[in-house]
Every structure is written in structure tokens, then in C-alpha cells.
N, C-alpha and C positions, 0 to 999 in steps of 0.2 A: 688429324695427324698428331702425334706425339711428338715432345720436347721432353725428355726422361734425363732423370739426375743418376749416374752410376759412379761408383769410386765408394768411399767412405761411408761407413753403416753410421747409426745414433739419430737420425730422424725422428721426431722433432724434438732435439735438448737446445738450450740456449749456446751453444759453443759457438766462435766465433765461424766455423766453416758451415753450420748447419744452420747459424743465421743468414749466410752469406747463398745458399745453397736455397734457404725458404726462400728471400726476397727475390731470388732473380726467377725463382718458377713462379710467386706468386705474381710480379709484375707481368711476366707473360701471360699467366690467364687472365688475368683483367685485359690484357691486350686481344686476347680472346685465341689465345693457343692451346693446347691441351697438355696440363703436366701431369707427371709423375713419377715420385720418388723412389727408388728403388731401396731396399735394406736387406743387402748380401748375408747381413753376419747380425747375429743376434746382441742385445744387451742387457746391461743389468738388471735394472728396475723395471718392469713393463705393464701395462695395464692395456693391452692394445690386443686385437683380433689380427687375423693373418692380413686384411686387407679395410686399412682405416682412411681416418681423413684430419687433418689440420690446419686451420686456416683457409680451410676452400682446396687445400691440396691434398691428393689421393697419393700413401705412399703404404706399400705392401713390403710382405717377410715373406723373404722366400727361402730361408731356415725352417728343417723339422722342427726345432724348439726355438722360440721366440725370447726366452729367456735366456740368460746366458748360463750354461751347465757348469756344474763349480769341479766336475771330474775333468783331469786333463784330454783323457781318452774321448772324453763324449763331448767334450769342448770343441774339437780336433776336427771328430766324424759330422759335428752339427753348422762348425765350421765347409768341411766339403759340401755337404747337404745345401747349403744356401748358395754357394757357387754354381752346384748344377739344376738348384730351380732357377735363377736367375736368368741361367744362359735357358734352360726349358721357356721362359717364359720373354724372351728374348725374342725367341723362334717362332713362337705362339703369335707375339705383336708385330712381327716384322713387316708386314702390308701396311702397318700403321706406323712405325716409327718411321721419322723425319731427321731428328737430332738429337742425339745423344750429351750433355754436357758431364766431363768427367771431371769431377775435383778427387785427388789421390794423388801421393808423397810417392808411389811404389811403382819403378821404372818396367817390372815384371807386368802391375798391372794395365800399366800403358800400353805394352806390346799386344797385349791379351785381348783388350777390348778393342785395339785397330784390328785386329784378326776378326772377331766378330763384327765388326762394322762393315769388313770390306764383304764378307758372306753374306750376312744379312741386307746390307745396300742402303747403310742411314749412316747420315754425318758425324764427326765426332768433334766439338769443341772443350779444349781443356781450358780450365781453372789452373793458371798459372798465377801463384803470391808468394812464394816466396825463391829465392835463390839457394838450391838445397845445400847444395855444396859448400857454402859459405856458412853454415852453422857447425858453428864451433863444439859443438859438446856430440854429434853426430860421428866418433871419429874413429871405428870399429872398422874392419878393413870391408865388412859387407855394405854397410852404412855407406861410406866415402863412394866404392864401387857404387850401389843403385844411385846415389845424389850425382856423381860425376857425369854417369851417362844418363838421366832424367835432365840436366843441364843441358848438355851438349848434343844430344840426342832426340831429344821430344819431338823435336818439328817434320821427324820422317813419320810418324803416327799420329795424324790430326789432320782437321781439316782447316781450323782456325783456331785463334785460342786470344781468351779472355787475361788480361794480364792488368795488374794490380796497382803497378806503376811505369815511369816513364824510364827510369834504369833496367828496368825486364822487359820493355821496348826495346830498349836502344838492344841489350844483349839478343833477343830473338833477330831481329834484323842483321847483327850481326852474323846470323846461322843460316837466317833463311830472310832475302830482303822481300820476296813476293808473298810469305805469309801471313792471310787475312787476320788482323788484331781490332781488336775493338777494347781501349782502357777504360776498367771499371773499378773506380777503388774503394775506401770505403762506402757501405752499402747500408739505408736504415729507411726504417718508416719513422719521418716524423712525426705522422699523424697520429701514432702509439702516445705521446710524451702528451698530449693536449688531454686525454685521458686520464693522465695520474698526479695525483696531489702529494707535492714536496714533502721530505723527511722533515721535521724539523725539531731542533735539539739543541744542543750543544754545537758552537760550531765546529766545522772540521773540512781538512786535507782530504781527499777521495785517491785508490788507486784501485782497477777492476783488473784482471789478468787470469791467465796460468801459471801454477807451481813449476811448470817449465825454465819460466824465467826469474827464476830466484834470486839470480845476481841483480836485476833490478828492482826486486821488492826490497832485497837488501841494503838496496841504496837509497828507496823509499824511506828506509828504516831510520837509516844514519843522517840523512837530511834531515828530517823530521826531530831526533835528539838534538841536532844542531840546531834547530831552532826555538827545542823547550830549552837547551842549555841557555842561551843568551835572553830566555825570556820574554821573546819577540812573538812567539805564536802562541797565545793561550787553549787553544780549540784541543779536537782528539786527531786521529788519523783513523780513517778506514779501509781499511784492506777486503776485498771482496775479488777471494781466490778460489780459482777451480785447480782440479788433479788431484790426482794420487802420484806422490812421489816421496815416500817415508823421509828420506835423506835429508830431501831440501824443504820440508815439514820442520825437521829440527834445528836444520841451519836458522831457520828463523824465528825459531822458538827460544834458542838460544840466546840470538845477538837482543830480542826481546827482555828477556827475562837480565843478561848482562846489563844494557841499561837502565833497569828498574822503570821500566814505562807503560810494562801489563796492563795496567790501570787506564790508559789511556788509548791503548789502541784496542779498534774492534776488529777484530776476525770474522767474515761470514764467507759459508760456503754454499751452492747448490740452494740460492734462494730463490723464490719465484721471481719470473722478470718483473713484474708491475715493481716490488719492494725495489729492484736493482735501479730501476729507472728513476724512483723514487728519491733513492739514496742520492744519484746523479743530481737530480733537480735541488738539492738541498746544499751540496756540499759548497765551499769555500771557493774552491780548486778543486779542480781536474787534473790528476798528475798522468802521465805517459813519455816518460823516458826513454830518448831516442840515443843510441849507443853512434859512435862516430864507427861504427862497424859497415862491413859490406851487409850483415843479414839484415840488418837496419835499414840501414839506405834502400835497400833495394824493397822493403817490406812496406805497407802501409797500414798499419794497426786497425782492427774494425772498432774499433773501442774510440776511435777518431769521429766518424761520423755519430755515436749514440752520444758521445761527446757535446757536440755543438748540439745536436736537437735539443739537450738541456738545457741551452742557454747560459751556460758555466762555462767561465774562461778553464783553456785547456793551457799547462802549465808541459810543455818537452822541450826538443833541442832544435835549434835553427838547424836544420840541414835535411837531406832527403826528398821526401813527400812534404813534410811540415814548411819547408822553406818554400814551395811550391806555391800553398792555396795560401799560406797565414802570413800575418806580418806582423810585427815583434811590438808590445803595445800597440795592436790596435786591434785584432782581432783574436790575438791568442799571448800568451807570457813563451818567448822564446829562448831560453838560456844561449849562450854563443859557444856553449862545450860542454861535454854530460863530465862534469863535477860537481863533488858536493857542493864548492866554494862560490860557481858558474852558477847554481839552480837557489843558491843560500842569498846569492846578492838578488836574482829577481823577485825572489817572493819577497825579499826585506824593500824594494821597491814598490812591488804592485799593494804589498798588503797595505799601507799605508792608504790606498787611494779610494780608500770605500767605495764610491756608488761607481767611481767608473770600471771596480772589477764586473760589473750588470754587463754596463756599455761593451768591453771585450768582449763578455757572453756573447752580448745579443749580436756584435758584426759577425764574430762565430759562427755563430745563428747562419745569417743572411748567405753567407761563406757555404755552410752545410749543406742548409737545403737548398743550393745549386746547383751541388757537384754531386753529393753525395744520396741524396732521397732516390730512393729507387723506382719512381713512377719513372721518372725524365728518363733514367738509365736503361731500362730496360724497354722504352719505344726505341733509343738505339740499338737497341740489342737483337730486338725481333727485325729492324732491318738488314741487322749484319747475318741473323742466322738464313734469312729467306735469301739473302744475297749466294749464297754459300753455292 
């Protein structure tokens, strides 16, 4: 029987939901389920056949073109095309699908694939992380409408759902108290990192993300001047940023270049994982800025768990998920409010302490691969789906 990923195409890039999407099918087949990936909608870069394999996982296109067509017209039609092999190939498996897990932002698509579930007669569990509604720059009147009722709505289209934190607990229960949930937050293999050998260089600050969130790279930015202004951090800063987003590309190119510090910070995008992991194992600090926001709070950053597998103290804000697993010196640098002035006094603390920024790593460590390795998580998980 099938455990199949449906929602969101890019199968296998390193993005946080397609890492989050490999480790939960991959832990089920060692558990000895049977997954596979589904890729509704074609992408950019490809080197792949209609029906490949990564990692032990079988994930197919079921797109006439596998690339993504640069015409908007054949963009469009290649688009439909993947829609109706999927569902063609839906139909085909249906004696064999069990469980469906859907990760997708699109309340449209949620509806779509309960309909198919209820015809074809397999389970459907969503991937709930974030709280839509609560993101602030989403605030177009279609936008607001699909996140309003993907919030408030989900729970009539599913059969369980996988949720990221203890705030997106508490809110589904609020909707529906009998709704099977099982929390699963951040998600990693640590047994990657014991494979790759440290950057090492020059010291440096680390922050891994998307061009999405530019308002906290930017604040990555001005912390970091704030601390070459007073002459307290000699090291660089690294930035290791994904998207396409022109805009917020030059916002940061800008506030860059304003305080003459080019020289000093690195850009990297779209690098292999081994280097990214690399880069992790090497750095100073681990920065991850947690905003005293609802999309925050209710969010759990996967950048959390590749975090601690480094052994690098993670540097964010007491509150949320963070305030949850970490504790303030001792297993993580906890600012007590996202300011510069809040995040400028703990590093002018912790850097001072040399070997015991290790010691934070390593309880990190210990922290991580508890909660967060996805062997443990996903023997939970194949309980919950067979319970279903």
C-alpha cells in the first residue's frame, strides 16, 4: 500500500517543505511503507526522467514537459496537463493507495484533493506549518480570502493532520476537538552532518533562509554593522539565501552596500547541501530570528533542527517553539525580544565565553536529536497513519 506526497511540485530541491516532505516518506520506508512523491507541475532546472528515484524515494511527473516552458501559454497548458495525469494516475493506483499526505498553502487545493480521496477511498493527512492568515505581506483580497478559510476551514477536508507546533494545536482543537493530530516539528537527519567536514576560514555569524523574509535578513544585517561598528565581532557574516524576489534582492543589496561592509559578508545561493551543512558545522553562530509575531509564534523554522545537528549554538528569540525545547545559556543564546539592542547584548555575552559556545552546541545537540531526527518521528507517525 501507498503513503503518497500530493500538494507542492520541486521534488527533490533542498527547500525547507521538500526537505520536510523527503524525511517524513523517507522515515516511513525504512519503516517499511511504501512512498511516493507525486510532481503535479513541472520545474526549472531538470535532469530527471518522467519516473526517478531519490534517496530510496520514487517520485514521478506527471507534466507533458518536465521542464518548465518559459511561453506563458505552454506554461499554462503544461500546467493542466500535470493536473490531469496526476488525477489519471490517482485512478490507476487507487487499489493501492492508503494515505495520501498533503502539504499545500492553496485552500482550492485542499477541497480538490478531499473530493478525490472521498472517490478514490484513501486517507488524506495535511501538513499544517504555518498559520496563513497571519502573514503579513500575503494581503491581496484573494490571498487574505484562500488563508482565511484554509485556517478556519481545513478540518472539514482531512482525515488527520500533522501540525508543526503546539499553537496550531491548540488553534485546530479549537475548530475541531476530535481531530486526529500528531506534532511533528522541525524534522532532520542527523546522521547527514557525521558525513561532512567543517568550513573553515575566517570566523563568522551564519543565517540560512528565504528572500521571503527579508525583513529579517535585514535585521541580520544591522545587527551585524552593530557589532563591526563597536568592534566587538571581528569575523564575516554569512548569508545563504534562496528565491527569486528582484525587490527584496536589492533591499539588501542596498542597506549592504550603505554600510560599506560588501567585503565582509558572503552571499551564497542554491549551493549543494553537503557545502550548506558544511557551512553550519563551521560557523560561530547560528542566527534565526524569531519576530514576537503570530506567524512566528505559531511557526517552527526547519532551519532549527539542521541547526542543532551542527552542534552550533543557535542564536533567536525566547518565545514560541524556541522557548519550548531551549533554555537561554544553556542549550541555545535566547535574546528576550527581536531587537537589535535585545540580540547586540547576547552575542556581546556569549562571544566572550569561548569553549562554552561548543557546550551550548552540544546540549543543542542532545535537544535536537530528540525531538527533532526523523527516525523517532516518523515510528510515531506510521502509528498515527495505520490508526487512521
Amino acid at each position: 500500500m501507498y503513503i503518497i506526497h500530493i500538494g507542492v511540485s520541486g521534488f527533490p530541491s533542498n527547500s525547507a517543505p521538500i526537505q520536510r516532505i523527503l524525511l517524513t516518506l523517507k522515515g516511513l520506508k525504512i519503516l517499511g511503507l511504501n512512498p511516493l512523491v507525486i510532481n503535479k507541475h513541472s520545474i526549472n532546472i531538470i535532469k530527471y526522467n518522467k519516473i526517478n528515484r531519490h534517496d530510496g524515494i520514487p517520485f514521478i511527473f506527471t507534466s507533458l514537459k518536465y521542464n518548465r516552458p518559459k511561453s506563458f501559454i505552454f506554461r499554462n497548458i503544461n500546467r493542466l496537463s500535470g493536473v490531469i495525469g496526476e488525477t489519471i494516475l490517482l485512478i490507476k493506483k487507487r487499489k493501492k493507495l492508503h494515505t495520501a499526505i498533503l502539504y499545500t498553502p492553496s485552500f482550492g487545493e485542499l477541497v480538490y484533493y478531499r473530493i478525490l480521496s472521498k472517490l478514490l477511498g484513501f486517507k488524506m493527512i495535511i501538513q499544517y506549518v504555518e498559520l496563513r492568515s497571519s502573514i503579513s505581506d500575503r494581503s491581496s483580497f484573494f490571498n487574505k480570502l484562500n488563508d482565511n478559510l484554509f485556517d478556519n476551514k481545513f478540518y472539514f477536508f482531512c482525515d488527520g493532520v500533522i501540525a508543526i507546533s503546539d499553537f496550531l494545536i491548540k488553534h485546530i482543537r479549537g475548530k475541531d476537538k476530535d481531530m486526529p493530530i500528531i506534532k511533528i516539528p522541525a524534522m532532520c537527519d542527523f546522521a547527514e552532518f557525521d558525513k561532512i567536514s567543517l568550513y573553515k576560514g575566517k570566523p563568522y555569524l551564519m543565517y540560512c533562509g528565504s528572500i521571503a523574509y527579508n525583513e529579517v535578513i535585514e535585521f541580520i544585517i544591522d545587527l551585524y554593522y552593530q557589532l563591526k561598528t563597536v568592534n566587538f565581532y571581528k569575523g564575516d557574516l554569512v548569508l545563504v539565501i534562496s528565491g527569486q524576489h528582484e525587490v527584496n534582492w536589492q533591499k539588501i543589496g542596498t542597506k549592504i552596500n550603505q554600510y560599506g561592509i560588501f567585503e565582509n559578508i558572503i552571499i551564497k545561493s542554491n549551493i549543494p547541501y553537503p557545502d550548506l551543512l558544511s557551512f553550519y558545522m563551521g560557523a560561530t553562530v547560528l542566527i534565526i530570528p524569531l519576530r514576537d509575531t503570530t506567524q512566528d509564534i505559531a511557526r517552527f523554522p526547519h532551519k532549527i533542527g539542521e541547526y542543532t545537528a551542527a552542534r552550533r549554538p543557535i542564536l533567536s528569540s525566547d518565545l514560541g517553539e524556541l522557548a519550548i525545547y531551549f533554555k537561554d545559556g544553556v542549550s541555545a543564546i535566547l535574546a528576550k525580544d527581536y531587537s537589535i539592542a535585545s540580540y547586540q547584548e547576547k552575542l556581546n555575552e556569549v562571544l566572550q565565553l569561548g569553549n562554552n559556545l561548543d557546550k551550548i552546541g552540544e546540549t543543542g545537540h542532545d535537544i535536537g536529536i530528540k525531538n527533532f531526527d526523523f527516525h523517532a518521528q516518523t515510528i510515531h507517525l506510521k502509528k498515527f497513519i495505520l490508526a487512521l
